[in-house]
matplotlib code that plots the C-alpha trace (Angstrom):
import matplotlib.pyplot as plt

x = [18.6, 18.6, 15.6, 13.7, 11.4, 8.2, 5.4, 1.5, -0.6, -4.6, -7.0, -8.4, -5.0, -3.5, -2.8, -0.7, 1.1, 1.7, 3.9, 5.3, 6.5, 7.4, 9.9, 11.2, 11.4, 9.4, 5.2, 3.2, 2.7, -0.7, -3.5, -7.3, -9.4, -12.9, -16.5, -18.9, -22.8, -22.9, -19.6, -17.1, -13.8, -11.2, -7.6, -4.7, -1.4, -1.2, 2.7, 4.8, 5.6, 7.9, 11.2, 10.1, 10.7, 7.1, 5.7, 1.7, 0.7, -2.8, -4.0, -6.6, -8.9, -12.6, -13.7, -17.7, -18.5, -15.0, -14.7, -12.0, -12.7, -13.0, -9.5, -7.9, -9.1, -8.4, -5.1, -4.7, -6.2, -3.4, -0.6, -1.9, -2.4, 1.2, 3.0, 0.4, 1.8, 5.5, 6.7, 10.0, 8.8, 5.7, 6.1, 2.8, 3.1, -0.1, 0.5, -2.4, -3.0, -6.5, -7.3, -3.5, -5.5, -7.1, -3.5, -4.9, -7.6, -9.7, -12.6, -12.9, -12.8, -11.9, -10.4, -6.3, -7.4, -4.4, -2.7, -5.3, -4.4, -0.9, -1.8, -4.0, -1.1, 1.4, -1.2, -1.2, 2.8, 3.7, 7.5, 7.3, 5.0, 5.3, 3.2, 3.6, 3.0, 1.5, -0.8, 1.2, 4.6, 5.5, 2.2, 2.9, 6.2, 5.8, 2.2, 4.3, 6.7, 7.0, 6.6, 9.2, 6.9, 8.4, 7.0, 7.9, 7.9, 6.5, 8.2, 11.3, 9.3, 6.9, 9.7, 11.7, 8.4, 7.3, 10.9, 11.2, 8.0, 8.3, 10.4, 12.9, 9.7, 9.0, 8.2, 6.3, 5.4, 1.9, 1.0, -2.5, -2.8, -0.5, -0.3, 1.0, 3.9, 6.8, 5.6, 5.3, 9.2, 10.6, 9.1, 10.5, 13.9, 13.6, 12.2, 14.9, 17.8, 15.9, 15.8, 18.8, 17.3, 15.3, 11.8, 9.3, 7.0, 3.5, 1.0, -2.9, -4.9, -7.6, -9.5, -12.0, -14.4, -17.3, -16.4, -16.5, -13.5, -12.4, -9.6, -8.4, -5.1, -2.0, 1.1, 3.6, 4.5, 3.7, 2.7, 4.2, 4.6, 3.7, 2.2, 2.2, 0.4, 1.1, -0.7, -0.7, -4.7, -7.4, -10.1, -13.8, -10.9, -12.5, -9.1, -7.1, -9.4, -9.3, -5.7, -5.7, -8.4, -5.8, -3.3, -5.1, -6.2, -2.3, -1.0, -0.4, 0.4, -0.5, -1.5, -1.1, -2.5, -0.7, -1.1, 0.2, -3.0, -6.2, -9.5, -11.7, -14.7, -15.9, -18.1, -15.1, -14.3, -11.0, -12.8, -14.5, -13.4, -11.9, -9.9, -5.8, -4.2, -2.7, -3.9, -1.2, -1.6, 0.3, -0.7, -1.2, -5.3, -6.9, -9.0, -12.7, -14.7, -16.9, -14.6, -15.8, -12.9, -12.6, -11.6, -9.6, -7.5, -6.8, -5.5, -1.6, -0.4, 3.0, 4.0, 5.1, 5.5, 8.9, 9.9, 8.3, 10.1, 13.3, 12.4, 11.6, 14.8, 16.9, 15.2, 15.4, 19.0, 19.7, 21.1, 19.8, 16.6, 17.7, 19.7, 16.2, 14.6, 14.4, 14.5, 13.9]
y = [1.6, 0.6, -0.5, -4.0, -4.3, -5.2, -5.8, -5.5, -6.3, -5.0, -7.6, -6.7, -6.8, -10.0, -12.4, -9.8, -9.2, -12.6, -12.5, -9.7, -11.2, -14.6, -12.8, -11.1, -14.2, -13.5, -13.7, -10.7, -9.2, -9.4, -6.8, -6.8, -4.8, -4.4, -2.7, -1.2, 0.0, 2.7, 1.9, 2.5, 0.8, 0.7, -1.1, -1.8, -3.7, -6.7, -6.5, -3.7, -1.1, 1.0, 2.1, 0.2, 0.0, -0.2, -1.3, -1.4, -3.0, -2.0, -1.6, 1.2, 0.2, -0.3, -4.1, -5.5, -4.6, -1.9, 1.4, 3.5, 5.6, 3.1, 1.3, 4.6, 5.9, 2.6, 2.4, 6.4, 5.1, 2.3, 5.0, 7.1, 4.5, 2.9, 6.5, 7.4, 3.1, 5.1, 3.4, 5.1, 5.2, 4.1, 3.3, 2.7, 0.5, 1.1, -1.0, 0.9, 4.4, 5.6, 9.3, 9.1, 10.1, 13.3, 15.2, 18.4, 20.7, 19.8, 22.2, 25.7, 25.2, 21.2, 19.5, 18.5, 15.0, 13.3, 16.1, 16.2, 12.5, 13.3, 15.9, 12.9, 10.8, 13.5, 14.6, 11.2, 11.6, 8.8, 9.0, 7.1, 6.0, 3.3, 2.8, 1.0, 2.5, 5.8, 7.2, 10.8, 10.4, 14.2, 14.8, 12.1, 13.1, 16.9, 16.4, 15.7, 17.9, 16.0, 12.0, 10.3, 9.1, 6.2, 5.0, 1.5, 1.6, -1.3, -1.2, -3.4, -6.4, -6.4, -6.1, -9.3, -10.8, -10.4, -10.6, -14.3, -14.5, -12.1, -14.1, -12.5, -10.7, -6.9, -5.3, -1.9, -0.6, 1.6, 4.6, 5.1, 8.7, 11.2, 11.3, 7.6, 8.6, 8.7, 5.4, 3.6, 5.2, 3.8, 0.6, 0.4, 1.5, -1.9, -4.1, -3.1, -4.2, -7.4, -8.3, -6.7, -5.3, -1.9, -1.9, 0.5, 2.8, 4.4, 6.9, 7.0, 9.9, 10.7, 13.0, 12.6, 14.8, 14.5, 10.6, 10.7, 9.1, 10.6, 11.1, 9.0, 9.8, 7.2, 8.1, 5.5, 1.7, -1.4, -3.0, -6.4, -6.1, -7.7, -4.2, -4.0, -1.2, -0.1, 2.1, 2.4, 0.9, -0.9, -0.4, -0.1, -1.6, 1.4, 3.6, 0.0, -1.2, 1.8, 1.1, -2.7, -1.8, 1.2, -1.0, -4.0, -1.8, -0.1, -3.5, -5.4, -9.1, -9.8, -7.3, -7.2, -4.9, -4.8, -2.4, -2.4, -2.6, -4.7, -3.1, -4.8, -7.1, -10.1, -7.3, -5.3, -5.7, -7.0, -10.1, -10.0, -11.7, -8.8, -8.2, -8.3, -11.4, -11.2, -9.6, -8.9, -6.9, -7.2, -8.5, -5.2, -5.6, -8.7, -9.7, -9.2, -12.4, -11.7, -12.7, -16.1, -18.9, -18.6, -15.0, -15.8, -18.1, -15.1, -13.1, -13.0, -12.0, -10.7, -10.5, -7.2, -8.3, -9.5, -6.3, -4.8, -6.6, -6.1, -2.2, -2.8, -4.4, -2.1, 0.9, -0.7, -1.6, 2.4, 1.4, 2.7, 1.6, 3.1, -0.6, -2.1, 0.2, 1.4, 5.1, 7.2]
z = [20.0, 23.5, 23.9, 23.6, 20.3, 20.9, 18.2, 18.3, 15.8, 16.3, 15.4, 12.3, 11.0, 12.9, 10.0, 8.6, 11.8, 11.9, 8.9, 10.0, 13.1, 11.8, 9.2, 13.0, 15.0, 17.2, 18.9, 18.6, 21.8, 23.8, 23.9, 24.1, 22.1, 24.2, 22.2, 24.2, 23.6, 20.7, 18.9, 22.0, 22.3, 24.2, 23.1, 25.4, 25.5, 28.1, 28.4, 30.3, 27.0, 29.3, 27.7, 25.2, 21.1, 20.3, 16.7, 15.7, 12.7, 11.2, 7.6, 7.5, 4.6, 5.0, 5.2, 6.6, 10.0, 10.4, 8.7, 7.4, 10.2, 12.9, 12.0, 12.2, 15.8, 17.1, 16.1, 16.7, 20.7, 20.9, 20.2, 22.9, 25.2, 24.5, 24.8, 28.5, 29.9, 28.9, 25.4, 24.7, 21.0, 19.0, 15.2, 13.3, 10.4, 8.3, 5.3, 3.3, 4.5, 4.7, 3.3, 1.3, -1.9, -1.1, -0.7, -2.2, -2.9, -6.1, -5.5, -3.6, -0.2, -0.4, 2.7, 2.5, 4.4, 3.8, 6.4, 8.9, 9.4, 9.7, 12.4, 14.6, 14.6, 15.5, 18.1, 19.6, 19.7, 17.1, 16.7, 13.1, 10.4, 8.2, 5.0, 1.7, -2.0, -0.6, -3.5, -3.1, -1.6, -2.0, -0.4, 2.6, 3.3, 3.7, 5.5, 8.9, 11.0, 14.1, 12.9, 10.6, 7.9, 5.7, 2.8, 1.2, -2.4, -4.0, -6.8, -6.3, -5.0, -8.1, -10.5, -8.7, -8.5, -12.2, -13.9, -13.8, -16.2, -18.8, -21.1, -23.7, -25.2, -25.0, -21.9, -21.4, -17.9, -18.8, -16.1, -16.1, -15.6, -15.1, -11.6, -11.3, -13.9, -11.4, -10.1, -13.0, -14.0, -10.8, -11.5, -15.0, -13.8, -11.2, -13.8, -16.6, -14.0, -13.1, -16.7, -18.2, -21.0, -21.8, -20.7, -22.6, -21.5, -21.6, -20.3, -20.6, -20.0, -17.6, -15.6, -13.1, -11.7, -10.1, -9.8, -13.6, -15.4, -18.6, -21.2, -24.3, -25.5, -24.8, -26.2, -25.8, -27.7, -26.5, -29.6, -29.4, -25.5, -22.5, -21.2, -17.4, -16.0, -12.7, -9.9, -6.3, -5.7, -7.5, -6.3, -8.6, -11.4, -14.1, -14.4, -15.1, -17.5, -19.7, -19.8, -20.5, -23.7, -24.1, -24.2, -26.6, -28.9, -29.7, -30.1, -26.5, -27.0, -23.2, -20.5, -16.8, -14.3, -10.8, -7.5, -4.1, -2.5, -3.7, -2.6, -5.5, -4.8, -7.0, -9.8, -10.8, -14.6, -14.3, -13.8, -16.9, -20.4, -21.7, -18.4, -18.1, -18.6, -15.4, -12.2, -9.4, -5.7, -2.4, 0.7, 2.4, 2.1, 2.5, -0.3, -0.1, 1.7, -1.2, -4.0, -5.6, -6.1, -9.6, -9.4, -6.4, -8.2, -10.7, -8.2, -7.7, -4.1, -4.0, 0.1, 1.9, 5.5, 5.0, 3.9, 6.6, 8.7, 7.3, 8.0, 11.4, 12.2, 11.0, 12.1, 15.5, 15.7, 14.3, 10.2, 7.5, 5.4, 2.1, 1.2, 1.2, -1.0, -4.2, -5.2, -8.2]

ax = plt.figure().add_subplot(projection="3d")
ax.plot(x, y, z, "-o")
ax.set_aspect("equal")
plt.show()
């Protein structure tokens, strides 16, 4: 590149950053992060950023006492403040993107959320955009024009990740709606050359309107199977759990329900007896403080940050990311 990489990490996403810049080899660099009377902040780096490779690392997911909303104009205020000190180019590495899941119009007159984001960052002059397991990659990718946007699938990680105990049994990867079917394809296709054999597949139905969540059918085998169903969030756990009784009830031997990013609290159902066997997220949210240890220790954590890393250093040093990823 030409230019010396440097690496921020804002607070409410530090521990992360942290394993980010361990898998670098090197500190995060200093900033201060200030509130003021009536929700006011201000945000700015402590080192010279001038001519500089600048990355920012902050996950944009609500937690207690930060919202969706805040995360995002504080990190959207860093950018600006990075490219006004002279940064020679600002990368923002949002392991979970806020707003990625309204990408369309559902209803007459519905906002397109997912672009206006697009259009803050790009209006704060963010060269590049980093994200992992966006809900909508069509969507992500053709919501910018003037930011590179980059989306980490997770899909090669889990499959390395869960290979090594699935046995010589059979293996189905489950999409739980339509929507997730490319996903859940690209993480079969990962999974079948980790274990050298075919993999199976199935979809369930749904439809959700109104915040209702509806739709029966599932057309696919997994009787016998380890069924492993796959989506980009879990969040209230509903849509996965219609899928693991799905799954049970058509002849599942064991079931596992795994996402990029964990957004569930200690009430979801996964948690309850009749829950998957197996419950597996990345480290791109932290889990709720609410979560009690028992549930905790049912959680399986499979770490991003070294990918990101990896991503980092070859987009600074100018080679290609495509070696580190997989593609459908």
């Amino acid at each position: 590149m030409g230019h010396d990489l440097i690496l921020f990490a804002l607070d409410a996403s530090r521990v992360f950053g942290e394993h980010v810049a361990f898998g670098l080899g090197r500190p995060l660099a200093a900033h201060e992060e200030r509130d003021f009377d009536g929700g006011e902040h201000k945000t700015r780096p402590l080192v010279e950023v001038g001519g500089r490779d600048v990355y920012v690392v902050h996950s944009l997911h609500a937690e207690p006492g930060i919202s969706a909303n805040d995360k995002l104009v504080r990190l959207l205020f860093f950018i600006g403040a990075l490219k006004d000190a002279g940064a020679a180019r600002v990368t923002a590495i949002a392991p979970y993107l806020s707003y990625g899941r309204k990408d369309r119009r559902t209803k007459p007159r519905d906002p397109v959320n997912s672009r206006y984001v697009a259009a803050l960052f790009e209006s704060m002059g963010t060269d590049r955009i980093i994200t992992v397991d966006v809900h909508n990659i069509s969507a992500f990718e053709n919501a910018f024009r003037l930011c590179k946007p980059e989306n980490l699938a997770f899909a090669g990680l889990l499959a390395k990740y869960l290979a090594p105990g699935l046995g010589d049994g059979k293996v189905a990867v489950v999409s739980p709606d339509a929507g997730g079917n490319k996903r859940a394809e690209l993480f079969r296709s990962e999974l079948e050359r980790e274990l050298g054999r075919p993999v199976g597949k199935a979809i369930m139905d749904k439809h959700r309107s109104s915040g209702i969540v509806s739709g029966h059918l599932f057309a696919g085998d997994v009787a016998g199977c380890t069924a492993i169903i796959v989506d980009d969030l879990i969040s209230s756990g509903t849509t996965i759990m219609r899928s693991v009784q799905a799954c049970r009830k058509n002849g599942a031997v064991r079931v596992v329900a795994a996402a990029a990013h964990g957004m569930f609290g200690d009430t979801s159902p996964l948690f309850a007896n009749n829950g998957p066997d197996r419950i597996v997220v990345s480290d791109t949210i932290g889990l709720a403080a609410g979560i009690s240890a028992g549930n905790l220790a049912r959680i399986e954590i499979v770490e991003t940050a070294p990918l990101v890393a990896d991503v980092i250093e070859r987009l600074h040093s100018g080679e290609p990311v495509s070696e580190l990823l997989p593609y459908d």
